[in-house]
C-alpha positions in Angstrom: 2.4 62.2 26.4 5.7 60.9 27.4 4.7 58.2 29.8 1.9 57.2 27.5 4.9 56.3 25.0 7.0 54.8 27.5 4.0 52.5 28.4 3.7 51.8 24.8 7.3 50.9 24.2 7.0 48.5 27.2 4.5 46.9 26.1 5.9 46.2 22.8 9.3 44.9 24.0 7.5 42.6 26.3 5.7 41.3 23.4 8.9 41.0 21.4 10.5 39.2 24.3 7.7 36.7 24.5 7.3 36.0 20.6 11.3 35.1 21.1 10.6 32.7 23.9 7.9 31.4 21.8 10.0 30.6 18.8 12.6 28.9 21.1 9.9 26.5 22.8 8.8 26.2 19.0 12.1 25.1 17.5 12.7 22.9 20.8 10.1 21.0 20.5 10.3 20.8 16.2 14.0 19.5 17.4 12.1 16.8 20.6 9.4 15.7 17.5 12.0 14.7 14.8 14.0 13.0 16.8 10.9 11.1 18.1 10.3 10.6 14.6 13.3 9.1 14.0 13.1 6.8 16.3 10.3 5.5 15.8 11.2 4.8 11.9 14.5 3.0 13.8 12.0 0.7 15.6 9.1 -0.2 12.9 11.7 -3.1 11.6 11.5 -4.9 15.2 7.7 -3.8 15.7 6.7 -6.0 12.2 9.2 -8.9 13.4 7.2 -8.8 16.7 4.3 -8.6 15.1 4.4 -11.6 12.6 6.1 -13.7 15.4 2.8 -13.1 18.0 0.5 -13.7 15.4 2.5 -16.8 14.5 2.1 -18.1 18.0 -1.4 -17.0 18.3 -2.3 -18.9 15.5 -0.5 -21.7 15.0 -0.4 -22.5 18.5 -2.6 -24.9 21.0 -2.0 -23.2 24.1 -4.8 -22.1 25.9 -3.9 -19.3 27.3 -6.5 -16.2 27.9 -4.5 -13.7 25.3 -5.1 -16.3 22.8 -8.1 -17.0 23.5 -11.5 -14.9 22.8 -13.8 -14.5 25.7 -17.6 -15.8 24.8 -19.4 -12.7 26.6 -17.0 -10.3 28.1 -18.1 -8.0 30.9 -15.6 -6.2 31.2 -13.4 -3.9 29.1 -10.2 -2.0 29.7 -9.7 1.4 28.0 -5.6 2.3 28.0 -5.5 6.1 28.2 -1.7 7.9 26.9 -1.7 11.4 27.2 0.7 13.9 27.9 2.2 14.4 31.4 3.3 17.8 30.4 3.8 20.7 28.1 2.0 22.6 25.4 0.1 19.2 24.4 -3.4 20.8 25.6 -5.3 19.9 22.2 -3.6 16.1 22.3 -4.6 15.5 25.9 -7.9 16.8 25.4 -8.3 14.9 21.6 -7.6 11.9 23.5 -9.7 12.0 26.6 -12.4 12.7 24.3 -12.2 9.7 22.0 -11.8 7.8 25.2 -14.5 9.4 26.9 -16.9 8.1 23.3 -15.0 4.8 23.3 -16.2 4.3 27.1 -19.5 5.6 26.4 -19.8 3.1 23.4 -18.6 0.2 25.6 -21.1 1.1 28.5 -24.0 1.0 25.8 -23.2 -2.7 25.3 -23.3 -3.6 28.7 -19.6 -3.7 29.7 -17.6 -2.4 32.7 -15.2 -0.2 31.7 -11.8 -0.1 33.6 -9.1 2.2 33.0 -5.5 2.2 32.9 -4.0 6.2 32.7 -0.5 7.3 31.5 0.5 10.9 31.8 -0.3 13.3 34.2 -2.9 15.0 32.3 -5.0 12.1 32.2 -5.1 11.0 35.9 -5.8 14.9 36.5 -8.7 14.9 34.4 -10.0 11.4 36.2 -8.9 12.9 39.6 -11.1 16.2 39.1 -14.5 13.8 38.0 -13.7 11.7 40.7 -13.5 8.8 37.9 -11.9 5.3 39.1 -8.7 4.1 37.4 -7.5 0.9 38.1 -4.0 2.1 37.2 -2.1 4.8 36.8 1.4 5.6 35.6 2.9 9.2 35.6 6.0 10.8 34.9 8.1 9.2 31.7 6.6 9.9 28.5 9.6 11.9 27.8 11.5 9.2 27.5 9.8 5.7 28.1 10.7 3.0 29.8 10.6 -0.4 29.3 9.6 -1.0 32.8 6.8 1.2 32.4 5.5 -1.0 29.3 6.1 -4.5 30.7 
């Protein structure tokens, strides 16, 4: 009876001792959201300025350049892919493959190639496993982004 209770008090401090890791990794990543949060509130100002000023250009201008101007059958389409490189983002990474998994499937169905461009090491492992193509792919950085990794 006695080692059946010591097996049974075990147990229960290893689940206490997990439900406090559990809450740390919560509040850590509460903490890694906010602040996330926060920045990007800090950045919507230049986001709009950039914005308005592009579509200024694009409409007011007479350059031809291929951004500004709409292809009359496209062939081809790229599909930009940002997921999670790592962390407890399973449902995000997999929401996102999936809508980019219908968004290809949509794009095949009106005759297009579809070429894609991966961020986040979730992604290229899922594309890696099906033996997928991917034109690009960046991994490492979705932490904290880089300009670099945008331009």
């Amino acid at each position: 009876m006695g080692a059946q209770l010591r097996v049974y008090r075990a147990k229960i401090r290893s689940a206490k001792a997990t439900k406090k890791i559990t809450r740390a990794m919560e509040l850590i990543s509460a903490s890694r959201i906010q602040k996330a949060q926060q920045r990007m509130a800090e950045a919507a100002p230049y986001s709009r300025a950039v914005t308005r000023a592009v579509s200024a250009v694009a409409t007011y201008s007479s350059v031809d350049h291929p951004l500004l101007v709409e292809a009359e059958n496209p062939t081809r389409a790229a599909v930009v892919i940002f997921a999670a490189d790592r962390g407890l983002a399973g449902a995000f990474s997999a929401q996102v493959l999936r809508e980019a998994g219908d968004l290809a499937e949509r794009l095949k169905s009106e005759g297009k190639e579809v070429v894609y461009f991966v961020l986040g090491r979730k992604a290229a492992q899922y594309f890696q496993f099906r033996q997928r193509p991917m034109e690009r792919t960046w991994l490492g950085g979705s932490d904290q982004p880089q300009f670099e990794t945008a331009k």
